[in-house]
C-alpha positions as a Markdown table, in Angstrom:
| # | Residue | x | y | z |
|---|---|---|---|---|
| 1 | Unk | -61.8 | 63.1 | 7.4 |
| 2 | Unk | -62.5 | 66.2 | 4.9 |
| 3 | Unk | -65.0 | 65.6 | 2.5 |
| 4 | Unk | -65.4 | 67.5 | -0.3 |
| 5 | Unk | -63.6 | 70.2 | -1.8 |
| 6 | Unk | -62.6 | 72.7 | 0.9 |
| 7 | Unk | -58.9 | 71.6 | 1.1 |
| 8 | Unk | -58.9 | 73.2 | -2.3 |
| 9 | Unk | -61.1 | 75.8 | -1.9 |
| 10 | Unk | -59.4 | 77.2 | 1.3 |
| 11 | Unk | -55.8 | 75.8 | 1.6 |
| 12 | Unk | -54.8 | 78.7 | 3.7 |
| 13 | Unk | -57.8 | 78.0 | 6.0 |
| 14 | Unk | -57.0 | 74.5 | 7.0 |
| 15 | Unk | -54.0 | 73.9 | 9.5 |
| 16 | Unk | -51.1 | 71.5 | 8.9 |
| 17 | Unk | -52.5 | 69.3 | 11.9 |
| 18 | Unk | -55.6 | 69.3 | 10.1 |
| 19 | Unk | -54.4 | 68.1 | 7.0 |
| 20 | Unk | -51.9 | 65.7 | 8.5 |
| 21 | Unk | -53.1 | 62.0 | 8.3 |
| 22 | Unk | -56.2 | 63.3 | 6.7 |
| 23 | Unk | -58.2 | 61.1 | 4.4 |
| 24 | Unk | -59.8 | 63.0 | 1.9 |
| 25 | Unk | -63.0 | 61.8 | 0.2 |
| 26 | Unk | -65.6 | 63.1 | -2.2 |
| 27 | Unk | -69.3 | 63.6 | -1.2 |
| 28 | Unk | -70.8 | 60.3 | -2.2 |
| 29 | Unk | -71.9 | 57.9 | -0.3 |
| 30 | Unk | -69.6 | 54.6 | -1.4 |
| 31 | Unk | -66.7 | 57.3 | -0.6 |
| 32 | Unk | -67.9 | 57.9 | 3.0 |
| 33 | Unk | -68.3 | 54.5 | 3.3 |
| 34 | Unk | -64.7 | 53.7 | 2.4 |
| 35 | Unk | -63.2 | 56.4 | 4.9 |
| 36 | Unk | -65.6 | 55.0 | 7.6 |
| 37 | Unk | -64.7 | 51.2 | 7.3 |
| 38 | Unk | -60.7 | 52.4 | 7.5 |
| 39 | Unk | -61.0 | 54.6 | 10.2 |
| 40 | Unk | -63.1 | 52.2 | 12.2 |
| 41 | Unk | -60.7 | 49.7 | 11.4 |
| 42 | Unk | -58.2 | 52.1 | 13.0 |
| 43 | Unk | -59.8 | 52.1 | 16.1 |
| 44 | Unk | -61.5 | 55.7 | 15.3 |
| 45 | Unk | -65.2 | 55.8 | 16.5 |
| 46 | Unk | -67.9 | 58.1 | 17.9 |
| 47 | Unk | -71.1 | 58.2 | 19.0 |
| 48 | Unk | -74.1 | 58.9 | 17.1 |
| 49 | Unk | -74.8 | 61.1 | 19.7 |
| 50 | Unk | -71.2 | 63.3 | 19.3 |
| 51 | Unk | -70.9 | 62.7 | 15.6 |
| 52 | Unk | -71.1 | 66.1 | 14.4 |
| 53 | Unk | -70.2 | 67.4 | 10.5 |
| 54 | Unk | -67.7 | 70.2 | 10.6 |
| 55 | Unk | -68.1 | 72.5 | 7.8 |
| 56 | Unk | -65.2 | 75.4 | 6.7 |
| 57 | Unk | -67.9 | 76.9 | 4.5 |
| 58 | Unk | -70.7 | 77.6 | 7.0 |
| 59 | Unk | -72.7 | 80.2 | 5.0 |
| 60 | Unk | -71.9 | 79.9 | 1.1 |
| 61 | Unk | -74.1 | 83.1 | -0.3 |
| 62 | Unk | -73.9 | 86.5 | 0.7 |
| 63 | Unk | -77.1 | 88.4 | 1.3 |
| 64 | Unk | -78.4 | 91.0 | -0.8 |
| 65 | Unk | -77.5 | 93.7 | 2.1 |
| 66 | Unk | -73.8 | 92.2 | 1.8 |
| 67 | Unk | -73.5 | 92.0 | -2.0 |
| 68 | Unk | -74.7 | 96.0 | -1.9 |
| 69 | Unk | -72.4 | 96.7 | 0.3 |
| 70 | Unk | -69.6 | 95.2 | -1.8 |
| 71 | Unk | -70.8 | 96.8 | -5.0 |
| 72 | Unk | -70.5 | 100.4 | -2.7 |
| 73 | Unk | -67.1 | 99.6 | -1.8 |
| 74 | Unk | -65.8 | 98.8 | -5.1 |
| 75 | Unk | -67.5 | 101.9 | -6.2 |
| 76 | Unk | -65.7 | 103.9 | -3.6 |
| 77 | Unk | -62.3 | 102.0 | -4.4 |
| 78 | Unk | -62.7 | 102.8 | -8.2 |
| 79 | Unk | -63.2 | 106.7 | -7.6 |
| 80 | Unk | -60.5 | 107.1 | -5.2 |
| 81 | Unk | -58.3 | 105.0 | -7.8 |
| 82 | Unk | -59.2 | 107.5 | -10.2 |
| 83 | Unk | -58.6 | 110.7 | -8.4 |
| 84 | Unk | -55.4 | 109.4 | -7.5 |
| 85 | Unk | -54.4 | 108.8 | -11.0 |
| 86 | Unk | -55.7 | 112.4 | -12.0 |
| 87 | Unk | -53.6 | 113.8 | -9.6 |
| 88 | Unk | -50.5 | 112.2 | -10.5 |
């Protein structure tokens, strides 16, 4: 089951087998319950216990220390860009 919106977000992230028979469903809960009640008609169950959400974006924000670092990089890429145009 993929819930949400990461098939979209990251197509190149998810594998064929993962999207193969997959039943995709928004985040609500009537949706959920839709994609539970067919797969458990299927035969498909776990345990409370081993049920265990999956998520493809784990950490959605960058910290200030990363988003720095970006804005360094870029800074570097544009100069280099620029001397190499100069030069040309």
């Amino acid at each position: 089951v993929l819930a949400g919106n990461a098939h979209i977000a990251y197509p190149t992230r998810l594998s064929e087998a993962c999207l193969q028979g997959a039943v995709l469903a928004t985040p609500t809960g009537a949706a959920l319950l839709a994609v539970a009640t067919e797969r458990l008609a299927l035969g498909h169950k776990t345990s409370a216990q081993d049920a265990r959400p999956v998520y493809v974006r784990d950490k959605v924000a960058q910290t200030e220390a990363e988003r720095t670092e970006l804005k360094r990089a870029e800074v570097k890429r544009a100069a280099a860009e620029s001397l190499l145009a100069a030069s040309a």
